[in-house]
N, C-alpha and C positions, 0 to 999 in steps of 0.2 A: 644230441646236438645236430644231427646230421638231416633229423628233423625241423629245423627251426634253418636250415643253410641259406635261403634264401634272405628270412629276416635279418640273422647275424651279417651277410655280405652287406644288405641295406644299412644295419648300422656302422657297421667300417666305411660302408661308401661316403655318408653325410659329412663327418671329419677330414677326411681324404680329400673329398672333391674342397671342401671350403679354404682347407691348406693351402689348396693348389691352385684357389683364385687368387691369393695373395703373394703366392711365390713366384707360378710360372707365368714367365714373360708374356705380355699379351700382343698379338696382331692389330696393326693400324688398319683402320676402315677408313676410305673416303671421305665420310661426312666426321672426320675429325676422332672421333670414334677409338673406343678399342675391345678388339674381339677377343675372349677370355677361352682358348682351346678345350680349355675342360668344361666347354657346356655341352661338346659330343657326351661324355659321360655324364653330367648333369641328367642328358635324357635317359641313360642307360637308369640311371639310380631312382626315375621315375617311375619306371619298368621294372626293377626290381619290386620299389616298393607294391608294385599291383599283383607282385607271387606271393611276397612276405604277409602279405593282407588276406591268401587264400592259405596259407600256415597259421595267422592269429588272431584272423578273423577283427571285429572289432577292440579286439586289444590293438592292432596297429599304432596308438598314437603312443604306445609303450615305447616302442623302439626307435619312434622320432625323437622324443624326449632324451632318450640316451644318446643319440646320434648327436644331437644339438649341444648336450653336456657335455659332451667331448671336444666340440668344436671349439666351444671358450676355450678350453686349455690347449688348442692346437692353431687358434687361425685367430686373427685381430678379431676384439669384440664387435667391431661394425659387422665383420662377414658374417661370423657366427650368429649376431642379430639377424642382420638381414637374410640368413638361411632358415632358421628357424620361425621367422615370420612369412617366407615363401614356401616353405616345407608347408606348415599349418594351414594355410591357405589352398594352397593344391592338395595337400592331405581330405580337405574337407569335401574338395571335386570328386577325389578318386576315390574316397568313402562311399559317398552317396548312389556314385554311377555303381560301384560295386555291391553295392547292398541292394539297390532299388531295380536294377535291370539283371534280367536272367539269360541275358548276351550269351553266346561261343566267348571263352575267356580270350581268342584273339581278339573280337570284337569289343570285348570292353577297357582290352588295353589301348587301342586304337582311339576310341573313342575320349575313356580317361583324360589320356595323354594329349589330344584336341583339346578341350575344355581347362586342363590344367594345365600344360605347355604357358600359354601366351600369361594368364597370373600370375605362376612361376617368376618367370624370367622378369615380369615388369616391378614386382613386388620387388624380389630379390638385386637387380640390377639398380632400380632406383635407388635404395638402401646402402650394395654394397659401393656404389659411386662413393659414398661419404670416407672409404677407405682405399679406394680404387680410382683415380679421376679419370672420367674419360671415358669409363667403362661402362655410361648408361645415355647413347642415343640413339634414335629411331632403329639405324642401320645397326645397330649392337643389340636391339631389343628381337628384332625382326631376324637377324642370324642365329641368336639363340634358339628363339622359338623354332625357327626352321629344323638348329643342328638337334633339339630335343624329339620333331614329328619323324628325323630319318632316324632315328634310334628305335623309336617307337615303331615306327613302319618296317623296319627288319625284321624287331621281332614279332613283329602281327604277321606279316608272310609264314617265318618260322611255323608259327602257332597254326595257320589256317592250312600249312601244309602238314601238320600231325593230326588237324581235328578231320581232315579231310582223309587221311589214311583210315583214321577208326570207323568212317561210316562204311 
């Protein structure tokens, strides 16, 4: 198990985070808006997903699939929709960057998380409004993607400061 730690934390996170866009209270934005706190971790879980992808390789969309299954039974069917159809979509980002480029794995979390960040948030956001009111305009779309690239961007420092020890 201790093998797979990364995937297993990716699929507890998918459930977790969708809970928590329907529970925890969310911050008003200016443009009327509302910012949902748990899209800091939303980026973490995008970040995980690019470890758990270097523990199962092309199986990854194993563990989205359970992630998402879990969510019906944890968070209103619109989130767990709309997670499940923004998961697969940025899934497909962070596949491709991960298969086709031979990046420093800081750099292709970095990158991933660039190209799939802003799908993410607008797929999902858009979607989860239907359950959520308020929860999908410019300045909600634009936050998110933001609070997903500093998630992503810690841990690409992290990473560019270990792959930089090993040379």
């Amino acid at each position: 198990m201790y093998r797979l730690r990364w995937t297993c934390l990716y699929v507890i996170l998918i459930p977790l985070v969708n809970w928590s866009f329907a529970h925890v209270p969310t911050i008003a934005l200016p443009d009327g808006g509302n910012w949902a706190p748990m899209a800091l971790v939303t980026g973490l879980v995008l970040v995980f997903r690019d470890f758990a992808q270097r523990e199962v390789g092309h199986y990854i969309f194993i563990p989205l699939i359970l992630g998402v299954a879990i969510s019906y039974a944890m968070a209103p069917p619109e989130i767990a929709l709309a997670s499940g159809l923004a998961f697969a979509v940025s899934e497909l980002v962070d596949w491709a960057v991960f298969t086709f480029t031979r990046r420093p794995l800081s750099q292709r979390v970095i990158l991933s998380s660039a190209l799939a960040a802003p799908l993410d948030s607008t797929v999902f956001l858009g979607l989860a409004s239907l359950a959520v009111p308020g929860i999908f305009t410019p300045l909600t779309v634009l936050s998110s993607v933001a609070s997903k690239l500093l998630g992503a961007y810690i841990v690409y420092r992290i990473l560019r400061r270990r792959e930089g020890a090993r040379i």
